[in-house]
C-alpha positions as CSV (number, residue, x, y, z in Angstrom):
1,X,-291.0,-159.8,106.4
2,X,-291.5,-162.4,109.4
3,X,-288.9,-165.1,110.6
4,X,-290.6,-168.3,109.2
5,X,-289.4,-172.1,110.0
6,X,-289.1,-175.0,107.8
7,X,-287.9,-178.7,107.4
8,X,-287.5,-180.5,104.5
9,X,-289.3,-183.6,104.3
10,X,-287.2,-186.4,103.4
11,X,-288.0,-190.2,102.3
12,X,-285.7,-192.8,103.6
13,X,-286.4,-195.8,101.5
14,X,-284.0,-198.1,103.9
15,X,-283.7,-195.9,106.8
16,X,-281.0,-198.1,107.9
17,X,-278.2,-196.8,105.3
18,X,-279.2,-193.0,105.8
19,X,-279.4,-192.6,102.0
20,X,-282.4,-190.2,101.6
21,X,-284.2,-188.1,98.5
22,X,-286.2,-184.7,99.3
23,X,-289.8,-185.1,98.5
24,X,-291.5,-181.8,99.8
25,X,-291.1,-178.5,102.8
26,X,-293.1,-177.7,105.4
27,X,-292.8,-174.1,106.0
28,X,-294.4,-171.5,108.4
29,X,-294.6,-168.2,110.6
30,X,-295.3,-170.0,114.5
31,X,-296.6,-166.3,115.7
32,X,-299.1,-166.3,112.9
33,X,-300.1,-169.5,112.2
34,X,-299.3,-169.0,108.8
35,X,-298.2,-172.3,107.1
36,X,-298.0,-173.8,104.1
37,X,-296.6,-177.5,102.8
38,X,-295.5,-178.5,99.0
39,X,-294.7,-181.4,97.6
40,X,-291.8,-181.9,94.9
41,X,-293.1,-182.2,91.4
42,X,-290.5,-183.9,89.6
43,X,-291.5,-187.2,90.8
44,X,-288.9,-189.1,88.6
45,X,-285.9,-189.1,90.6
46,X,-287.7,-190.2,93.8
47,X,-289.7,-193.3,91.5
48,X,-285.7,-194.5,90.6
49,X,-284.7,-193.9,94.5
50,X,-287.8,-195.5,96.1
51,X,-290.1,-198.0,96.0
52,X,-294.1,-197.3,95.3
53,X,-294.9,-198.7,98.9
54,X,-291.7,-195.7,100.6
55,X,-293.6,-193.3,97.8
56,X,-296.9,-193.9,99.3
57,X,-296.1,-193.5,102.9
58,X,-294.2,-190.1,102.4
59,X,-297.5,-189.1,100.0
60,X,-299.2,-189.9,102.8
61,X,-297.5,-187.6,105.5
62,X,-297.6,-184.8,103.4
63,X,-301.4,-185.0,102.7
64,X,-302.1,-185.8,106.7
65,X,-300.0,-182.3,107.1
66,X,-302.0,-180.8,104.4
67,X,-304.9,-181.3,106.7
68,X,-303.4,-180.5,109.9
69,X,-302.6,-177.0,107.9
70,X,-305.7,-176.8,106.5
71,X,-308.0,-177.6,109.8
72,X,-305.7,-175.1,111.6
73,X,-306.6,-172.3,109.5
74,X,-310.0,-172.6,109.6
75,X,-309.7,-172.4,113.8
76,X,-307.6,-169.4,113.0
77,X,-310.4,-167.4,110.8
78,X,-313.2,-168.8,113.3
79,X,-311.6,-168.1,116.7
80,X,-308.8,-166.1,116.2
81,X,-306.3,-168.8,117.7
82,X,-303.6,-170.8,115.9
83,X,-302.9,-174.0,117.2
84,X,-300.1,-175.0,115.4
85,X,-297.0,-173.5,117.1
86,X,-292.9,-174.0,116.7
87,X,-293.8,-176.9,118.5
88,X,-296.0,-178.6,115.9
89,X,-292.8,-179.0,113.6
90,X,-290.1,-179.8,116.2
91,X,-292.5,-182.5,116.9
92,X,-292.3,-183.9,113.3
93,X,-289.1,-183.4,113.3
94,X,-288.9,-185.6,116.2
95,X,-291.4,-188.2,116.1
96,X,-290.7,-189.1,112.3
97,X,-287.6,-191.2,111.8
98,X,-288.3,-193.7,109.3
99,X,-289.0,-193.5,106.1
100,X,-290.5,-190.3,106.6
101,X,-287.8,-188.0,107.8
102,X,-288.0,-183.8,108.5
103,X,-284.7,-182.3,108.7
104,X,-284.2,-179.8,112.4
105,X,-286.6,-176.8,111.9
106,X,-284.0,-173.8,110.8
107,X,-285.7,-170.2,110.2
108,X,-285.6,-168.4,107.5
109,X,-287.2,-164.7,106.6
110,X,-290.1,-164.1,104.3
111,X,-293.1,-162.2,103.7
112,X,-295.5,-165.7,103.8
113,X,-294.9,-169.4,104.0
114,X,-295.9,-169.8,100.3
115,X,-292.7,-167.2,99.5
116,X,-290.8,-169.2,102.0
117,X,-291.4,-172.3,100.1
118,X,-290.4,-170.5,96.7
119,X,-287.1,-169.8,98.3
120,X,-287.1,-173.2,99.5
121,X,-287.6,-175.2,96.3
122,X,-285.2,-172.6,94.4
123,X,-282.2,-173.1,96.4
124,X,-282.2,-176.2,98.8
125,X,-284.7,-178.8,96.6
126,X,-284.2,-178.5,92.7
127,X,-287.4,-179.3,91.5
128,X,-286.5,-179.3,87.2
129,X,-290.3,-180.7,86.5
130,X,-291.4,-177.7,88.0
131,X,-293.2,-174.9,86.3
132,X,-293.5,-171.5,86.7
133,X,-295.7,-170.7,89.3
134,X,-298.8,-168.5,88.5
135,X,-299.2,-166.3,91.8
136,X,-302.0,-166.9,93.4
137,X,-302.9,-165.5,97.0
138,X,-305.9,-166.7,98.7
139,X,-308.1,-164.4,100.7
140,X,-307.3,-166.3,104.1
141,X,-303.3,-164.5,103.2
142,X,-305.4,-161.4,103.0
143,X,-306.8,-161.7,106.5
144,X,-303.6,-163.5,108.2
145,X,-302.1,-160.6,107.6
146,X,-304.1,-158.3,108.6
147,X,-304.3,-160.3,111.9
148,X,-300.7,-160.0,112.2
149,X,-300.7,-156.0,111.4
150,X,-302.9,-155.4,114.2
151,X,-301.0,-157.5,116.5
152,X,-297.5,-155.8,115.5
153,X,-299.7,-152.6,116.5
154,X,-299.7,-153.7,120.1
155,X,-303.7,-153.4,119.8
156,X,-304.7,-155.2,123.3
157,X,-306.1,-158.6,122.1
158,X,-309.5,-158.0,123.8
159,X,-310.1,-155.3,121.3
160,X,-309.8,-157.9,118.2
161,X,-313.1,-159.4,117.2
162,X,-311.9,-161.7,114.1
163,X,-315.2,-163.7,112.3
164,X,-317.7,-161.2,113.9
165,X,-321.0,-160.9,112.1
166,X,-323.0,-157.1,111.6
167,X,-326.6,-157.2,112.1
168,X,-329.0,-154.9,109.9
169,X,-332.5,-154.6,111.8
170,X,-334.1,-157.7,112.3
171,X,-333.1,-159.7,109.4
172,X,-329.9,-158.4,107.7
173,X,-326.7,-159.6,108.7
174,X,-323.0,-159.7,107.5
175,X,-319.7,-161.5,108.2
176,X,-316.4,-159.4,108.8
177,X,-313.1,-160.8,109.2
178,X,-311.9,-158.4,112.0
179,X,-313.6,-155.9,113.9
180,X,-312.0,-153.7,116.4
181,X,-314.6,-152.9,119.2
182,X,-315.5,-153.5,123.3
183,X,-318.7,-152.6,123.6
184,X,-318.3,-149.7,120.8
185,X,-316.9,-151.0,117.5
186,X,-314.2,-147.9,116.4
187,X,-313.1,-150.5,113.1
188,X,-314.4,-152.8,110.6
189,X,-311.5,-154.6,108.0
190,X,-312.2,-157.0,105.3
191,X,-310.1,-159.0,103.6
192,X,-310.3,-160.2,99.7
193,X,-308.1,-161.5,97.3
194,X,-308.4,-160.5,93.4
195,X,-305.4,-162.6,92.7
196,X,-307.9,-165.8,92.5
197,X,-309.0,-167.8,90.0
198,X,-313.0,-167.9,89.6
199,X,-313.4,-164.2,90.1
200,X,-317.0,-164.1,88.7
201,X,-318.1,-166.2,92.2
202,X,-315.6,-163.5,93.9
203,X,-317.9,-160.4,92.7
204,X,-321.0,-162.3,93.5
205,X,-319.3,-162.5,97.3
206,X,-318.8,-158.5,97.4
207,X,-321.6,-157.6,96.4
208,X,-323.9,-159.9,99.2
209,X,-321.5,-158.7,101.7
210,X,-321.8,-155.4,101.0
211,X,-325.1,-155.8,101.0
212,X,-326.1,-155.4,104.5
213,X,-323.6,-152.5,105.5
214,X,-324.8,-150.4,102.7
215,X,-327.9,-150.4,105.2
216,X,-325.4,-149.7,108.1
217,X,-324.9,-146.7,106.0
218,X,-327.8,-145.3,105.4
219,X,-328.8,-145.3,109.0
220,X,-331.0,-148.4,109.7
221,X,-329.8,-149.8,113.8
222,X,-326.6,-151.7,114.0
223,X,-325.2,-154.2,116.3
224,X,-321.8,-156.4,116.2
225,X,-321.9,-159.8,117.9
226,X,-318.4,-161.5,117.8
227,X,-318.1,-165.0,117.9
228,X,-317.8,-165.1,121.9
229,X,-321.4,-163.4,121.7
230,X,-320.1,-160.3,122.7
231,X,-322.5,-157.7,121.7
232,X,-321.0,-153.9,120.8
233,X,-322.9,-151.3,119.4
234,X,-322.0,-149.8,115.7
235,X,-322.9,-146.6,114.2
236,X,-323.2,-145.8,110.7
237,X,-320.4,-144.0,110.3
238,X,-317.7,-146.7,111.6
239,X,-314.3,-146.5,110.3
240,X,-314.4,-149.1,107.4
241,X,-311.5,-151.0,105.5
242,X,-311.0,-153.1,102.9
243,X,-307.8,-155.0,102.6
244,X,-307.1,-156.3,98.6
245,X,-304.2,-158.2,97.1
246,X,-304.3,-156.8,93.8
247,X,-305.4,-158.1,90.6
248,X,-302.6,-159.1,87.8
249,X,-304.7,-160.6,84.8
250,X,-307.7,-158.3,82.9
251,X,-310.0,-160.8,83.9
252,X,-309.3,-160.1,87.8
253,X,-308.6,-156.7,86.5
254,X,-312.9,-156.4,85.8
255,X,-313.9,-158.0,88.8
256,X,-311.8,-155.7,90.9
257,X,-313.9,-152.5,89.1
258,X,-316.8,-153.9,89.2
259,X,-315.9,-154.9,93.3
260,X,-314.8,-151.2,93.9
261,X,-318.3,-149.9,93.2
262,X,-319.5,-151.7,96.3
263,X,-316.7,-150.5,98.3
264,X,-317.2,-146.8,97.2
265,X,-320.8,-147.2,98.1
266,X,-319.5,-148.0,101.4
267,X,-317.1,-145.3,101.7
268,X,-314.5,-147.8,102.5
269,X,-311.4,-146.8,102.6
270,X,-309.6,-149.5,100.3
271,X,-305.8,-150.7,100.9
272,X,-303.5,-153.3,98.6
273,X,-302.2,-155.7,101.4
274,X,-299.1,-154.7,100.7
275,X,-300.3,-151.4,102.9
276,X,-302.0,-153.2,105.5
277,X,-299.9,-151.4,108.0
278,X,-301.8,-148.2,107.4
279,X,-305.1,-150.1,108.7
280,X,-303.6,-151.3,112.2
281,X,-302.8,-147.5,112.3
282,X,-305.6,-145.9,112.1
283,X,-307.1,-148.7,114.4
284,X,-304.8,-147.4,117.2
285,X,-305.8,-143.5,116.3
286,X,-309.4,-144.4,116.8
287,X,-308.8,-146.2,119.9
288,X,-306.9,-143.6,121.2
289,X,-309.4,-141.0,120.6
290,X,-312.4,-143.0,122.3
291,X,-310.7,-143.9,125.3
């Protein structure tokens, strides 16, 4: 459990009389860059409060923050940063005070800004329309917090090579989320998520990732290039995780067997996120031994 921030997002339809109706939550961990925004579902209340043109512009904000989110993630998997700080929502906060309103940032404690939101929705914005939510986690929550694992670990940052790619020989290559290596890579961790819809495309993802490190581990030449171009060498026996959040439905339930034969192949040592912990850990006992 992290200490998140959120602000509801409001929609002022005559800012003038300070009557307002919720419309959505912006909620996130500013040390991770973990965020997430929702909108309200039960749109009825806000049609009888508002008019279509007030409607539009809050619809509007939330989909432009939508893309800030989603634009900042993608940064995150690809260079390890996260751009969107405490700052990013004090700043909506501030700069919106028309008919978009947030209200002042407050914390609150959950595990990821999608359970911070659930909190959110149940107890501050009653959202009737709503249904119950099937839960999904996507495989960038997979690797966020394994991110965060490893920084809770106190593993120096120049050690984490997040979005590093594995090259087979000449030809072969493969993408890992986050390798822990300078100059000698001691780690590999992968994220996936079996709590997804469209597992079938999932399995077909395993199995050409696994691809190329089932060379690794036979014994054709390595190499690791991050995404600086920093090149460490990789031996065949490297220290290799898989991080999961679990199936629920027999459906993700089969693709998660038929995924575990490529990670048994592998000899990869295969943790529920849940256990993440226990990856950062043995991180530190391998760079503890090498130095």
């Amino acid at each position: 459990m992290s200490k998140y921030m959120y602000s509801i997002v409001r929609c002022l339809p005559d800012p003038r009389t300070g009557e307002f109706v919720n419309v959505g939550a912006i909620a996130g961990d500013p040390a991770a860059g973990d965020w997430a925004v929702r909108r309200l579902s039960n749109t009825e209340r806000i049609k009888r409060f508002a008019s279509p043109a007030a409607i539009d512009v809050a619809d509007r904000f939330l989909v432009r923050v939508s893309s800030e989110i989603a634009e900042a993630r993608e940064v995150l998997e690809a260079e390890g940063t996260h751009p969107l700080g405490e700052g990013w929502l004090s700043g909506l906060h501030h700069d919106h005070r028309n008919i978009v309103q947030l209200s002042p940032p407050t914390p609150i404690v959950a595990g990821h800004a999608e359970a911070a939101l659930d909190v959110i929705f149940r107890h501050m914005i009653i959202d009737p329309a709503s249904q119950p939510r099937q839960v999904t986690v996507g495989k960038d929550r997979v690797v966020q917090d394994l991110r965060k694992a490893y920084q809770e670990a106190a593993i120096p940052a120049h050690f984490l090579r997040p979005r590093a790619e594995v090259f087979i020989g000449d030809k072969l290559h493969s993408m890992i989320d986050i390798a822990i290596a300078n100059g000698r890579t001691v780690q590999l961790a992968q994220g996936w998520s079996f709590r997804v819809t469209g597992v079938e495309r999932l399995v077909t993802q395993v199995k050409a990732w696994g691809f190329a490190l089932e060379r690794l581990r036979t014994g054709d030449q390595g190499r690791l290039v991050d995404a600086l171009g920093r090149l460490s060498e990789i031996s065949s026996n490297v220290d290799l995780r898989v991080v999961i959040a679990t199936p629920e439905t027999a459906q993700q339930e089969a693709a998660y067997e038929e995924a575990h034969q490529v990670f048994r192949a592998l000899r990869a040592q295969v943790h529920s996120v849940e256990e993440v912990s226990a990856v950062s850990a043995q991180a530190v006992n391998l760079l503890h031994r090498s130095t």
